[in-house]
C-alpha positions in Angstrom: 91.7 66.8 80.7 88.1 64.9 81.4 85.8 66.3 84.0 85.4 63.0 85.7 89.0 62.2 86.1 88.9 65.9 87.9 85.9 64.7 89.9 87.7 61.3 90.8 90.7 62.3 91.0 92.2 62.5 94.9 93.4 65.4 96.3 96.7 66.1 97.8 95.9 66.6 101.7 96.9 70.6 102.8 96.4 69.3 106.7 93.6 71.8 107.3 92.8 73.0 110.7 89.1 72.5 112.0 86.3 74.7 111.8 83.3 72.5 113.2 81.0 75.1 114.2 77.9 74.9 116.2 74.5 77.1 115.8 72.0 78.9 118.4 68.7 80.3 117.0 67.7 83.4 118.9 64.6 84.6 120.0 64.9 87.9 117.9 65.1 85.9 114.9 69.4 86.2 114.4 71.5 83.2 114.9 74.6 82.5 116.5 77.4 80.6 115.1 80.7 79.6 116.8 83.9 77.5 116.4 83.6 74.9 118.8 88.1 75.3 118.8 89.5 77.1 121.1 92.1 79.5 120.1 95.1 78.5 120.9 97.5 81.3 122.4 99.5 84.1 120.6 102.0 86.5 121.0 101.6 90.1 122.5 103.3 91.9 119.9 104.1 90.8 115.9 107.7 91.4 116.1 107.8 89.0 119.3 107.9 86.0 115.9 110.7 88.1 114.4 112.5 88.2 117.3 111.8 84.3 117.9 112.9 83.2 114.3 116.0 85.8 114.4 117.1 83.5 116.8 116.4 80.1 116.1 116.5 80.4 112.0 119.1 83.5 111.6 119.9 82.2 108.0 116.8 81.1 106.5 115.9 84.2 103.6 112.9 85.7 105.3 112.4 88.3 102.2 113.4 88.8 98.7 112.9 90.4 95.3 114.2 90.9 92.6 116.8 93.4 91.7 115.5 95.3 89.1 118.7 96.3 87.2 120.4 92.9 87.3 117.7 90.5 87.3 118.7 88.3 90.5 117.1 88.1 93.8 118.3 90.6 96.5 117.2 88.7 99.7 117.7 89.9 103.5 117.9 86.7 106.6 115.6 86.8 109.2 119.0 87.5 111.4 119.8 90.6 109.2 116.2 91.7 109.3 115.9 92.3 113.0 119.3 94.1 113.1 118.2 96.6 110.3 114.7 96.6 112.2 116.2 97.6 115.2 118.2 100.3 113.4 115.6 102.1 111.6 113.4 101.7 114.7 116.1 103.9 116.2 116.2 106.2 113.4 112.5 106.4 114.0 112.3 107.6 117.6 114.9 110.8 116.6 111.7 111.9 114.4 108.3 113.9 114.8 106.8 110.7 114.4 104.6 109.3 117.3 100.8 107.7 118.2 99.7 110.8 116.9 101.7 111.5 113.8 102.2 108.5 112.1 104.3 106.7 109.9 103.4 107.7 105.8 104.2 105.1 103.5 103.5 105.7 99.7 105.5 103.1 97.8 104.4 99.5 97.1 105.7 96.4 98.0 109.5 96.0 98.9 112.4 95.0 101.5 112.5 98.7 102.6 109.2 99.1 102.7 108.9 95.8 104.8 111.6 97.2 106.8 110.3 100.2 108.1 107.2 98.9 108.5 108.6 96.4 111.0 110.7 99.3 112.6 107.6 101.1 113.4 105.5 98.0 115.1 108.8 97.6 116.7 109.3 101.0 117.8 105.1 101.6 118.8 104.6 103.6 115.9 101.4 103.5 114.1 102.2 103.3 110.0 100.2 103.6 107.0 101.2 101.9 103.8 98.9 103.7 101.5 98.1 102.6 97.3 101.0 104.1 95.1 97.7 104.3 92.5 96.9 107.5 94.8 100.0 108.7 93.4 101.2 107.5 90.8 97.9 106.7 88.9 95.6 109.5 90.3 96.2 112.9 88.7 94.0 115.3 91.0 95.3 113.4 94.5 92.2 113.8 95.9 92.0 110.0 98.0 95.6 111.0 99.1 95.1 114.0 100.1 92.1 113.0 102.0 94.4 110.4 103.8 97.4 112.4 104.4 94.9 115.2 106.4 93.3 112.3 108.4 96.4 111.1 109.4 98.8 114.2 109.8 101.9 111.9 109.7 105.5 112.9 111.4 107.1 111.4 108.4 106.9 110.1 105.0 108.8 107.0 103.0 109.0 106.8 99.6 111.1 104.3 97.8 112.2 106.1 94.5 111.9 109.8 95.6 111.4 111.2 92.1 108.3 108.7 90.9 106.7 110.3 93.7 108.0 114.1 93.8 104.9 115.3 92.3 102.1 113.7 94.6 104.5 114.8 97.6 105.2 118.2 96.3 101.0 118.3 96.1 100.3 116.9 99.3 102.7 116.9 101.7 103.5 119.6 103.9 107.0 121.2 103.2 108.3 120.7 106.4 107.6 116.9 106.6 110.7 114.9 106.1 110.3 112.4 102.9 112.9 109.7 103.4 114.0 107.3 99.9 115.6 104.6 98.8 116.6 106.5 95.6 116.3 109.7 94.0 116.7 112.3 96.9 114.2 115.3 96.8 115.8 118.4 96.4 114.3 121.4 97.9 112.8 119.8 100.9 114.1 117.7 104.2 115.2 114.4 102.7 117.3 112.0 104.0 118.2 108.3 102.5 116.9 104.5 103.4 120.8 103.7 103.6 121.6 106.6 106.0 118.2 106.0 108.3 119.4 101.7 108.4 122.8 103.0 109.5 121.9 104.6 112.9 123.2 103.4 115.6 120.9 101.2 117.7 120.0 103.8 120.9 118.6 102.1 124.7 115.7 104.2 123.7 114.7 101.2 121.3 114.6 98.2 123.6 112.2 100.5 125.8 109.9 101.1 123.1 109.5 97.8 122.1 109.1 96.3 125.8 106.3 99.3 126.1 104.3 97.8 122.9 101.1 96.2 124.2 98.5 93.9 122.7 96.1 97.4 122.2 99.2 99.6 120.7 98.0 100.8 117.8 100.3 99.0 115.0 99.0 100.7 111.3 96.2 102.1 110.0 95.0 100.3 106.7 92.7 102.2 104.3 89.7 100.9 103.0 89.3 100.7 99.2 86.5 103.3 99.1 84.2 100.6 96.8 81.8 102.4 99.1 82.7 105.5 99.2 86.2 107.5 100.2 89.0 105.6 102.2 88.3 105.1 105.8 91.4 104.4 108.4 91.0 101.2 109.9 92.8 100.9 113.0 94.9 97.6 113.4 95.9 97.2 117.0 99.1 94.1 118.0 95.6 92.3 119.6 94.5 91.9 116.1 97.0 91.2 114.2 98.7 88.3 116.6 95.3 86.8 117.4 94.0 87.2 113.4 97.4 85.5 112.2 97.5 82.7 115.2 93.5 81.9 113.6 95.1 81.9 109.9 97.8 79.7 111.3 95.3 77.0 112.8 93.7 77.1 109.4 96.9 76.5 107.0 97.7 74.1 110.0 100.7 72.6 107.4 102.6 75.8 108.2 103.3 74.6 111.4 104.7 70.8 109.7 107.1 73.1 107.2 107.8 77.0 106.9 106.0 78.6 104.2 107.0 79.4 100.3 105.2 81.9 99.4 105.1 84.0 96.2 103.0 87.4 96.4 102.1 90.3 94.3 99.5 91.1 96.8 99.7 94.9 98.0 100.6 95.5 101.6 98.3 98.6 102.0 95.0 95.9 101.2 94.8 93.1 104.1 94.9 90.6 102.3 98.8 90.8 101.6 99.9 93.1 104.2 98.1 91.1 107.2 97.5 87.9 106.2 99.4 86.7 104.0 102.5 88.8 105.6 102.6 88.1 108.9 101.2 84.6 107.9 104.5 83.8 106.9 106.4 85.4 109.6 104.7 83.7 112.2 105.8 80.7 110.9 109.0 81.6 110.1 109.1 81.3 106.3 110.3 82.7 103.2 108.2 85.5 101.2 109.5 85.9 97.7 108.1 89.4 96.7 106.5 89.3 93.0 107.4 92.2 90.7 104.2 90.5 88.6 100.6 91.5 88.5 97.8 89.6 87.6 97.3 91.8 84.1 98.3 91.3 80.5 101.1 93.6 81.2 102.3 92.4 84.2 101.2 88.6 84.1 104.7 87.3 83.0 107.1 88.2 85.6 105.1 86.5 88.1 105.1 83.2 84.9 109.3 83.7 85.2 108.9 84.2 88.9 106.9 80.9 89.1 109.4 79.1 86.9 112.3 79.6 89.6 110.3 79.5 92.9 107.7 76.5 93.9 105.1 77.7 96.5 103.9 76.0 99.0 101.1 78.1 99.6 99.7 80.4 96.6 97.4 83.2 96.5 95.6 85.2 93.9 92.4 86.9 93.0 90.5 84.9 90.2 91.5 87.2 87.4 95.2 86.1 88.0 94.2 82.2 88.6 92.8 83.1 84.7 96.1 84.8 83.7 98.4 82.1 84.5 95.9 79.4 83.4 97.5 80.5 79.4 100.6 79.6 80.5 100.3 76.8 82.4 98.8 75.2 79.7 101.8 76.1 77.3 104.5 74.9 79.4 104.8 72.0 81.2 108.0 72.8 83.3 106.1 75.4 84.5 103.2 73.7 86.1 105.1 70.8 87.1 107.4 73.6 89.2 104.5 75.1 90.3 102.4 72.0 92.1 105.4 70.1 92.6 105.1 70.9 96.7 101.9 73.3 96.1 99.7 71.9 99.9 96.7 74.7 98.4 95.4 77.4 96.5 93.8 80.4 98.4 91.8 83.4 96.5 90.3 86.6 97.4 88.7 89.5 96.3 86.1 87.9 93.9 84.0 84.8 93.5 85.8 82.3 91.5 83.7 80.7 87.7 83.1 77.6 87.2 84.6 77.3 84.3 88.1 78.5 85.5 87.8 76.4 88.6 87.4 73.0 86.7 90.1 74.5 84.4 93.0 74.5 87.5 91.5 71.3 88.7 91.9 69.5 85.4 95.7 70.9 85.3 96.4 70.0 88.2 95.5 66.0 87.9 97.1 66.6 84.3 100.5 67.7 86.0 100.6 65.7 89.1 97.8 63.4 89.1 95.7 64.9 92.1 94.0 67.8 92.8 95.1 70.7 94.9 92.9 72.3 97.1 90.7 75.4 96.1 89.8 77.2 99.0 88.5 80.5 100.4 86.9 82.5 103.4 85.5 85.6 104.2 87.1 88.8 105.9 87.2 92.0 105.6 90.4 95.2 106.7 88.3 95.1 109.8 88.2 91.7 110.7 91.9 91.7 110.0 91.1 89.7 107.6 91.0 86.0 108.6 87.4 85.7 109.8 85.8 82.5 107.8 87.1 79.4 106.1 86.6 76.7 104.0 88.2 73.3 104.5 88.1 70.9 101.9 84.1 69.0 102.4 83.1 73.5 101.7 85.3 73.7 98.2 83.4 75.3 95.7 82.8 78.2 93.7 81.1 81.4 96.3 81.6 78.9 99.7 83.1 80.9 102.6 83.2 77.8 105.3 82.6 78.5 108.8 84.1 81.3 111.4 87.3 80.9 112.3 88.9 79.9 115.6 88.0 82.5 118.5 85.4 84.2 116.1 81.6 84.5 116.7 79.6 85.2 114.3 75.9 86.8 114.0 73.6 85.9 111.3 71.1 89.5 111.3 68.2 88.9 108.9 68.4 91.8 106.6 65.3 92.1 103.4 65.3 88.9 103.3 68.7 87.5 103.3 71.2 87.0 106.4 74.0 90.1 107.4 77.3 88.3 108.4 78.6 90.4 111.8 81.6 89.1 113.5 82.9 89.7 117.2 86.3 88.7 118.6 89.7 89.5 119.1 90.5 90.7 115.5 88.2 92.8 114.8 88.9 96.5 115.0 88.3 99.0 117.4 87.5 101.9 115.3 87.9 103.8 112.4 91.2 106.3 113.1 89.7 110.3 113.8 86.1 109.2 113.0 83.8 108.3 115.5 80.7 108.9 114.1 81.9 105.8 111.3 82.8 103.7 114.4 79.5 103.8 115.8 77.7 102.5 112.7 79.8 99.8 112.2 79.0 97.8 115.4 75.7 96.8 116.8 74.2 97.2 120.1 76.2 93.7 120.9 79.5 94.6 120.1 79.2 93.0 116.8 81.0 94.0 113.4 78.9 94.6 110.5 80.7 93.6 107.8 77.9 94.1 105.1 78.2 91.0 103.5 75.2 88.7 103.3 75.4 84.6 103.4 73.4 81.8 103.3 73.6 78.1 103.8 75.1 75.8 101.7 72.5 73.2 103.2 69.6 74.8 104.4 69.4 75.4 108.3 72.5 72.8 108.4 75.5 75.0 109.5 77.8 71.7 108.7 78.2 72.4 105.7 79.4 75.9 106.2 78.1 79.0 104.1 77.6 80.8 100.7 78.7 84.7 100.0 75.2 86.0 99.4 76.3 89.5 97.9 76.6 92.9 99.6 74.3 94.4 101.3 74.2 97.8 99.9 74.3 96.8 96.8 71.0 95.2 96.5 68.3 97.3 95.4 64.3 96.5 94.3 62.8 96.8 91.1 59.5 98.5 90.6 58.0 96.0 91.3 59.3 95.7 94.9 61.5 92.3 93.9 64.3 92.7 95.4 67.5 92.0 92.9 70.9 90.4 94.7 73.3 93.0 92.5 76.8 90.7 93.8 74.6 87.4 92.7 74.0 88.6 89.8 77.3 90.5 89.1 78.6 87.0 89.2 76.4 85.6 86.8 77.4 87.5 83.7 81.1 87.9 84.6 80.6 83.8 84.6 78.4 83.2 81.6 80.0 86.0 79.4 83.8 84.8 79.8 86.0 86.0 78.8 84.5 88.6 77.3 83.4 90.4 80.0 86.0 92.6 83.0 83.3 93.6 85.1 79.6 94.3 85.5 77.8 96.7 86.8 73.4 95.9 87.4 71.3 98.4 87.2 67.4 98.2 87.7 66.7 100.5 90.9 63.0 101.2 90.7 63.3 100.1 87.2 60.6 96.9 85.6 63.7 95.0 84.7 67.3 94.2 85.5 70.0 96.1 82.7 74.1 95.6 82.7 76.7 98.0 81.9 80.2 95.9 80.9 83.8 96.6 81.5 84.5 94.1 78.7 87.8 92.6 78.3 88.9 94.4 75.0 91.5 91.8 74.2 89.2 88.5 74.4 86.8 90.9 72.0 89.4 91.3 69.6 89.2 87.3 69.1 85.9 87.6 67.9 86.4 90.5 65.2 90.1 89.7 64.0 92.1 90.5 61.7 89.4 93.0 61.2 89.9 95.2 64.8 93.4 93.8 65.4 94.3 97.4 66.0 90.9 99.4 66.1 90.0 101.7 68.7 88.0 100.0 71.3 84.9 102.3 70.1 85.3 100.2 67.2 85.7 97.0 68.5 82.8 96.9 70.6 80.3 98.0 68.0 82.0 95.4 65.4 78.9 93.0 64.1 80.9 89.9 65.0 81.1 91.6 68.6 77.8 91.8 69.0 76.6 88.9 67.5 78.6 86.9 70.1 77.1 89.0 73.1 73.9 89.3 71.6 73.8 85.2 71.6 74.9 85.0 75.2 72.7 87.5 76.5 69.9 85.5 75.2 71.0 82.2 77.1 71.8 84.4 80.0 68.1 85.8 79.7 66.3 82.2 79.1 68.0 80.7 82.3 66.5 83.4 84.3 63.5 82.2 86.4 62.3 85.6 87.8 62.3 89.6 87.4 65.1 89.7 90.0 67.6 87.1 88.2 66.6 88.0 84.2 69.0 90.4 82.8 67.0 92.1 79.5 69.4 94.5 78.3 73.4 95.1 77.9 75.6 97.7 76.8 79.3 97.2 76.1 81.1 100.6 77.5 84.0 101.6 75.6 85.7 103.9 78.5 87.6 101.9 81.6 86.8 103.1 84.8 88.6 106.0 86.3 90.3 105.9 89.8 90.1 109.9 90.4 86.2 109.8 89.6 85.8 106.9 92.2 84.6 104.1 89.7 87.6 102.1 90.9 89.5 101.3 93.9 93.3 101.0 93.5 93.0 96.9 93.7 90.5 97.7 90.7 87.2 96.5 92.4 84.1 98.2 90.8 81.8 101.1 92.6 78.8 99.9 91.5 77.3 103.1 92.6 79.7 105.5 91.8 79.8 103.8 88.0 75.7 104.3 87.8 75.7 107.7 89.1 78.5 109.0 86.7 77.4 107.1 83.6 73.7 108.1 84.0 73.4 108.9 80.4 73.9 104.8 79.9 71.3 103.7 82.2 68.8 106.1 80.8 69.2 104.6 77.3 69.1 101.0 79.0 66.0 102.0 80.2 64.8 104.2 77.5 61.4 103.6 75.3 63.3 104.4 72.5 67.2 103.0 73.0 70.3 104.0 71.1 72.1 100.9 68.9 74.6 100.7 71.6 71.6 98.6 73.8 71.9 95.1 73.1 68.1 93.6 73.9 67.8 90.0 74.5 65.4 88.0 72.8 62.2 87.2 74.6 
């Protein structure tokens, strides 16, 4: 696998739509920047394309997943799918649910849970799909209980009743119906999936639906809280079927075949319950739910998954590019499956290294002789997501492209560096029950504030589309009064320290120098210290001599390359604890609060900073 055959090598057209984009400079020192493409026209209500494709395609498998006791795909037509839509839609309006009191869901990805979810756009009922980590990872339900009193719901699904009895026995009021798939509640109203899909289909339901309009409410989507605690972004029809028809002019080879897509992606993030969803509903294809997860538990289902089904279109966030990158190199039938109709490969959710990008590249001209395109954008659960793009002359690690079609976008300077706010038909109206967060989010223009900063690729030259410049609330200044990029530099050691390293957090506020806490990947450590640490505790492994000779040697390359105060990282320490989702470190989708992980672990920055450190502080060489 040489780099310049993956630098010669041609790549395999995707058919990309365009985002040539022009640029106004404005007197007050923000710039303007806006597809020159119309946007073309899109339905007034999501299930509209259900409808559409029930019709035309009634046969073609719209979802399926695999049947956990027997191992085969269960699978539901897009024919079958509207009738049991229309049903529990039905089932829906002869419950306390309304505008008001919204749909509840707690389980993760599904049929059923895809079901009802369609039922209730269907029906003009708002619905929440919520993280199962709330409750089936959290232990004090603290996020989900905060949710549930936000968004007093009518009713509540939960796919295996008794996986969630205790997190709805602490959170849910006693006189909320919990409807399952399996494992009835006892004790409470409960009522079964396979009793709610068998009511008959009332004139009550056609009304409904013809009385859904392009502002209708259609779910509320929680923020991760990397910030702070879950907000309730409001997702109205206008958003989603003007966001998806902009995702659509984008993946513009959609419209030449219907999708195959695999996806683990959760559908309370979105990322997999917006775009990558109704991405494939528009276009009437087939989503082919993965039971995988891009961890070392969970990595080979999606492998066996990716054996049997050939994408089209793939997703993933970097770490599971990196998980499958093992296996793709082990097995050849597995990567020639994989890229044999592959048009592009789309991630999210973190910046993509170097390293692993040449990595796919080089398998990819290995397996079929071209590359396949590497591309992201930029979004956010208020932009719903689809608001920037790449197309293939922006590839490359950290680009984001240009807005997307019927997008406008505002460059705000911001301590030095450019605040990306969008303004359009996608974005949302509000946070749901919170005004006062809805008021800070916009700008006296009307204008998103997404709280992401960019730059040019090219300086001042808006062709070539734009950089993810970090977030804006992360950066901080040294004592100095440099101001340190903390999502830059974040970057930086994940890149230069892999694979040793999960996560980073950068410390430095007010400090003379920047200092790292690690998340490190205990398993890649291992490597370094076995047979010794084979099965050591982590305490143990991360203090092992061979351990810390390796990230002592790193830390000193990763010190020399720096060329300032603000970029020069001069001390490290491995942590030995994960971070907790009750204490707010994480998010469900396992994204790191930089601030929450600083202000809890204060005892570790002191000693980075300390006149005097502990052995735990690695120091790099001067």
């Amino acid at each position: 696998m040489e780099t310049t055959l993956q630098k010669t090598a041609p790549v395999r057209d995707p058919h990309l739509g365009a985002v040539d984009s022009v640029m106004e400079k404005r007197a007050d020192g923000s710039i303007i920047v806006r597809n020159i493409h119309p946007l073309g026209p899109y339905p007034r209500k999501l299930t509209e394309r259900l409808e559409h494709w029930a019709r035309v395609a009634p046969d073609r498998i719209y979802l399926a997943e695999r049947d956990p006791a027997a191992g085969d795909w269960r699978s539901v037509t897009y024919g079958e799918t509207l009738a049991k839509v229309r049903a529990l839609a039905s089932a829906l309006l002869q419950r306390p649910v309304s505008p008001e009191r919204p749909l509840l869901i707690l389980s993760g990805n599904e049929i059923e849970h895809a079901l009802f979810g369609l039922a209730a756009l269907y029906a003009g009922i708002p619905y929440a799909p919520i993280s199962p980590a709330y409750s089936l990872v959290s232990r004090d339900y603290k996020k989900l209980r905060h949710i549930y009193n936000l968004l007093t719901p009518g009713l509540v699904y939960a796919s295996d009743g008794q996986a969630f009895t205790d997190a709805i026995a602490a959170v849910v009021a006693p006189d909320i119906e919990v409807i399952v798939r399996t494992g009835k509640i006892e004790g409470r109203p409960c009522s079964l999936f396979d009793d709610a899909v068998a009511t008959p289909v009332s004139p009550a339901v056609d009304a409904a639906h013809a009385a859904v309009e392009p502002q209708t409410i259609a779910k509320i989507l929680f923020t991760s809280g990397s910030t702070g605690v879950p907000k309730g972004v409001i997702n109205t029809q206008l958003m989603l079927c003007s966001n998806i028809e902009m995702a659509t002019w984008h993946y513009a080879f959609m419209r030449d075949e219907p999708p195959i897509v695999l996806d683990w992606s959760p559908w309370n993030h979105t990322a997999g319950g917006n775009n990558n969803f109704n991405v494939i509903l528009h276009n009437g294809g087939t989503l082919y739910i993965d039971d995988g997860r891009p961890t070392p538990g969970g990595i080979a289902a999606t492998v066996r998954n990716l054996k049997e089904i050939a994408p089209t279109w793939y997703f993933n966030v970097p770490k599971g590019f990196d998980a499958l990158v093992p296996f793709f190199k082990a097995d050849e039938q597995l990567r020639k499956n994989f890229y044999s109709r592959l048009r592009m490969l789309w991630y999210a959710g973190a910046g993509m290294a170097h390293h692993l990008w040449e990595t796919l590249d080089a398998l990819a001209v290995e397996t079929c002789g071209e590359r396949i395109a590497i591309l992201s954008g930029l979004g956010s659960t208020e932009t719903a997501p689809f608001a920037m793009a790449a197309d293939l002359t922006m590839a490359g690690a950290g680009k984001v492209g240009l807005p997307a079609r019927g997008v406008e976008m505002k460059l705000a300077p911001s301590g030095g560096k450019w605040e990306a706010c969008f303004r359009g038909p996608s974005m949302t109206p509000g946070y749901w029950r919170q005004p006062e967060l809805t008021a800070k989010a916009y700008d006296e223009e009307g204008f998103y504030k997404i709280g992401d900063a960019l730059k040019f690729v090219s300086e001042g030259d808006v062709t070539k589309g734009f950089l993810f410049d970090g977030r804006i609330a992360e950066d901080f200044k040294l004592s100095t009064g440099t101001w340190v990029s903390a999502g830059n530099m974040r970057a930086a050691v994940i890149d230069t320290f892999a694979p040793y390293v999960q996560d980073a957090v950068i410390a430095g506020l007010d400090q003379d120098y920047v200092g790292v806490l690690v998340f490190p990947d205990i398993a890649a450590l291992r490597t370094l210290c076995a047979p010794d640490c084979a099965d050591a505790p982590v305490a143990e492994v991360v203090k092992h001599p061979a351990v810390r000779a390796r990230i002592q040697d790193i830390l000193d390359v990763l010190r020399q390359r720096g060329t300032g105060s603000s970029n020069r990282v001069e001390r490290l320490i491995l942590m030995d604890t994960p971070p907790s989702l009750d204490k707010g470190e994480m998010t469900d989708k396992g994204s790191i609060n930089q601030r929450a992980v600083l202000e809890l672990r204060r005892a570790l920055v002191d000693d980075l900073y300390s006149a005097t450190p502990s052995d735990t502080v690695l120091i790099a060489k001067r």
